[in-house]
C-alpha positions as CSV (number, residue, x, y, z in Angstrom):
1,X,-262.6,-111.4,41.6
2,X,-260.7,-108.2,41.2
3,X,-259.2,-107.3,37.9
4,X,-261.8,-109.3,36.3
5,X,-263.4,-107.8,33.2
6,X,-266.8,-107.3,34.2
7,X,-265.7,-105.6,37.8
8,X,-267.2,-102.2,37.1
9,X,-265.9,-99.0,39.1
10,X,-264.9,-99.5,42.3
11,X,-264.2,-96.8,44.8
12,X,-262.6,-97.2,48.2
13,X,-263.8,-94.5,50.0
14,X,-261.5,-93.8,53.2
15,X,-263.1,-91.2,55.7
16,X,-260.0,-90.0,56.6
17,X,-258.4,-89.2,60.0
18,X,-258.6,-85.3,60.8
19,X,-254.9,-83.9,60.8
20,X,-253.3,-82.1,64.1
21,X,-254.0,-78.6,62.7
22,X,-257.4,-79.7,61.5
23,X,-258.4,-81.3,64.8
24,X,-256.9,-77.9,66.8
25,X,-259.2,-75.7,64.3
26,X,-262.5,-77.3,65.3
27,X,-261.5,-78.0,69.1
28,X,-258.6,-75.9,70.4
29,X,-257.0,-79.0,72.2
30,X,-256.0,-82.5,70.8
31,X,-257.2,-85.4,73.6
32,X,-254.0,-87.3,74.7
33,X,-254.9,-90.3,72.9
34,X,-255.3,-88.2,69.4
35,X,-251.5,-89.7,67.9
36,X,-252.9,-93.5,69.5
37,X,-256.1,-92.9,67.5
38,X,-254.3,-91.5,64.4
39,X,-252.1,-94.5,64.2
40,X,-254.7,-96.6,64.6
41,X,-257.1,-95.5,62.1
42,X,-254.2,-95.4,59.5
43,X,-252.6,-98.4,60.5
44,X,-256.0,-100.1,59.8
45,X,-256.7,-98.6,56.5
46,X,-252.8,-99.6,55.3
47,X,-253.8,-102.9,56.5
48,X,-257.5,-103.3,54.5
49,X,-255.4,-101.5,51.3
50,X,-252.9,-104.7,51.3
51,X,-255.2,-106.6,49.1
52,X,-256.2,-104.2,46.7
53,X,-251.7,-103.8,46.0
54,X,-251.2,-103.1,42.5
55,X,-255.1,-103.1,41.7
56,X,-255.8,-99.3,42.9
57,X,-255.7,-96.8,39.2
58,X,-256.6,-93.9,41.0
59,X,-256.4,-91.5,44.2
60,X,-258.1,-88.9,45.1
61,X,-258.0,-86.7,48.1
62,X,-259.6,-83.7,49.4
63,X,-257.7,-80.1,49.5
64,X,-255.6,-81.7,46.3
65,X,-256.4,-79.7,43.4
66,X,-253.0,-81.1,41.3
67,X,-252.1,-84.4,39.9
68,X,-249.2,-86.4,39.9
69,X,-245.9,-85.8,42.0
70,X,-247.3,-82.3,42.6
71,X,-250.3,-84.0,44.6
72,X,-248.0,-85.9,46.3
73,X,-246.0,-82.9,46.9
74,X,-249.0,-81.0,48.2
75,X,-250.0,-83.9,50.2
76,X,-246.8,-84.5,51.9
77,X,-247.0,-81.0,53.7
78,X,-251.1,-81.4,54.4
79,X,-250.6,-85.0,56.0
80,X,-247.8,-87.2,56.8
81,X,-249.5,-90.6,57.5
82,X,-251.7,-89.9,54.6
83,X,-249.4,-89.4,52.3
84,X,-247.5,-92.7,53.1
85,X,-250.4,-94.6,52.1
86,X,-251.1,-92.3,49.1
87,X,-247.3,-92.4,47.6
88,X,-247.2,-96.2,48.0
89,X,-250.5,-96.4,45.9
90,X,-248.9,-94.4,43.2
91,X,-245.7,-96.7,43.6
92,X,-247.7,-99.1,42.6
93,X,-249.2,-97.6,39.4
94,X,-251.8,-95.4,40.7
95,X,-252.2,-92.1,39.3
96,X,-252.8,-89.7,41.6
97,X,-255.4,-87.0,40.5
98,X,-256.3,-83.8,41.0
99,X,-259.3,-83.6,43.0
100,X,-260.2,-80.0,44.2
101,X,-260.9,-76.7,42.5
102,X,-258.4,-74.3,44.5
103,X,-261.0,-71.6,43.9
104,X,-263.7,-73.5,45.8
105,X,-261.7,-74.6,48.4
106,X,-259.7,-71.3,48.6
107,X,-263.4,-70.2,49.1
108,X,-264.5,-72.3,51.7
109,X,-261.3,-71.3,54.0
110,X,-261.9,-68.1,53.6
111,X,-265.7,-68.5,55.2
112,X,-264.1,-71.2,57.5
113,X,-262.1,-68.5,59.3
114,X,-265.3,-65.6,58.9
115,X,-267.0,-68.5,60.7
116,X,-264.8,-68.7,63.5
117,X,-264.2,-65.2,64.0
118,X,-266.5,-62.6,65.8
119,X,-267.9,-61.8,62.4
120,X,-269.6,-65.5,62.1
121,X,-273.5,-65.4,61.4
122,X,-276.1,-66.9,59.8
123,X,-275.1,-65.6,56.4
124,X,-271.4,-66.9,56.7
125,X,-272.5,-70.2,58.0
126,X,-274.8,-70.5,54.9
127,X,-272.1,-69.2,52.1
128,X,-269.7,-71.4,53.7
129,X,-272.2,-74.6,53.8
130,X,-273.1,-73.8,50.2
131,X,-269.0,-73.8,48.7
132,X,-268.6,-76.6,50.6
133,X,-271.6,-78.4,48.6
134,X,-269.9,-76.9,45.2
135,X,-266.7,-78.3,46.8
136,X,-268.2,-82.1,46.8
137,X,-269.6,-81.8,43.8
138,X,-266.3,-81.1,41.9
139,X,-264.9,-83.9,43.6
140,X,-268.0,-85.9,42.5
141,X,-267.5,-85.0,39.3
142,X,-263.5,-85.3,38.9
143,X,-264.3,-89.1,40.0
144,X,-267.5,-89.7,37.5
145,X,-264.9,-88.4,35.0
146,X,-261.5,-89.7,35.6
147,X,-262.5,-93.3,36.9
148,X,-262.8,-95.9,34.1
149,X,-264.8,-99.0,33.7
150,X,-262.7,-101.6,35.4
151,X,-260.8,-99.4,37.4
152,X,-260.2,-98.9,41.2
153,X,-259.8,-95.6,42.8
154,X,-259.2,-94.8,46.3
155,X,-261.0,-91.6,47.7
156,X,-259.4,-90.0,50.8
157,X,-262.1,-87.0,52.3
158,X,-262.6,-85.2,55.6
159,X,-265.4,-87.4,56.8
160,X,-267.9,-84.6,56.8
161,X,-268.0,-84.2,53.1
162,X,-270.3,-85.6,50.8
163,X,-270.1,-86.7,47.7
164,X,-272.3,-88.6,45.1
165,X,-270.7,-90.5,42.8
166,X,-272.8,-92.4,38.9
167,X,-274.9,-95.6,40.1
168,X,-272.3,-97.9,38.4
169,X,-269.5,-97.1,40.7
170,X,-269.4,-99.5,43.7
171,X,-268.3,-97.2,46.9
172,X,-266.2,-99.6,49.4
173,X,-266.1,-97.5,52.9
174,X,-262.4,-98.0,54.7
175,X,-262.2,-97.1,57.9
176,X,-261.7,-98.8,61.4
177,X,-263.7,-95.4,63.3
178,X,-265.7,-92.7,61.8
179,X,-262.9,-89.7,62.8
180,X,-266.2,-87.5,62.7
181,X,-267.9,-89.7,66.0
182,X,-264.2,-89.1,67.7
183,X,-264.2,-85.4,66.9
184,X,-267.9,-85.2,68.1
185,X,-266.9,-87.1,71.4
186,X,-264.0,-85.0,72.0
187,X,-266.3,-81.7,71.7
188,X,-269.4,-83.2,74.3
189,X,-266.1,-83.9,76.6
């Protein structure tokens, strides 16, 4: 039963869809179904969040390195459909944390666009593989910190990522289509 005492942590952990810019970075073109497949996978992930209303304490998402109204600020520019579901979680009493170390992910862009420049090797493919692991472990740790004992928290991440989260937190995955298998099918095309 939710909101019972003995629930533990729970975290939903939504895989989220890849943004228009985001999706242009790694392809160069969006596939014509790409706003079909966006709507779908948030419509679905609205839908599966319905029963959790008033129950979620905490969201989390990646690039957010504020809390509060300035994560939903943030969030608002990043990712529109995102941020409907995110800002009618916090509606709802959820607090909205900060989940990113701008340093780390300040770093990681920066390697991201070495990467896809002419001066990508084998060395920038490693520093940038090696902030993004310092990048999940922040976020692993802002959740092992922040999430309480009886508490739900919602995780929205670029499906890539990955985190590890303490052995008593119950991790819920959300998602009607891994948005990593659509990117991957869209690049073999």
């Amino acid at each position: 039963m939710l909101g019972g005492s003995d629930m533990g942590r729970m975290l939903l952990y939504v895989p989220r869809m890849y943004t228009e810019s985001e999706f242009k970075k790694l392809t160069l073109t969006l596939p014509e179904d790409f706003q079909q497949k966006t709507d779908e996978f948030w419509s679905y992930v609205k839908e599966k969040l319905v029963i959790f209303d008033g129950k979620v304490q905490r969201v989390y998402r990646d690039k957010i390195d504020k809390s509060g109204t300035e994560a939903l600020n943030c969030l608002s520019m990043l990712d529109r459909e995102n941020y409907v579901i995110a800002k009618g979680l916090v509606e709802k009493g959820a607090d909205f944390e900060a989940t990113e170390d701008s340093m780390l992910t300040a770093e990681s862009e920066s390697w991201l666009e070495m990467l896809n420049s002419k001066a990508a090797n084998s060395i920038v493919l490693e520093n940038y593989r090696e902030t993004i692991r310092e990048r999940d472990k922040h976020v692993s740790s802002r959740i092992n910190e922040t999430l309480k004992d009886n508490e739900v928290g919602v995780l929205f991440m670029e499906p890539n990522r990955k985190i590890t989260v303490d052995a008593d937190i119950k991790v819920i995955r959300v998602c009607r289509f891994d948005p990593s298998d659509y990117l991957r099918s869209w690049q073999a095309t």
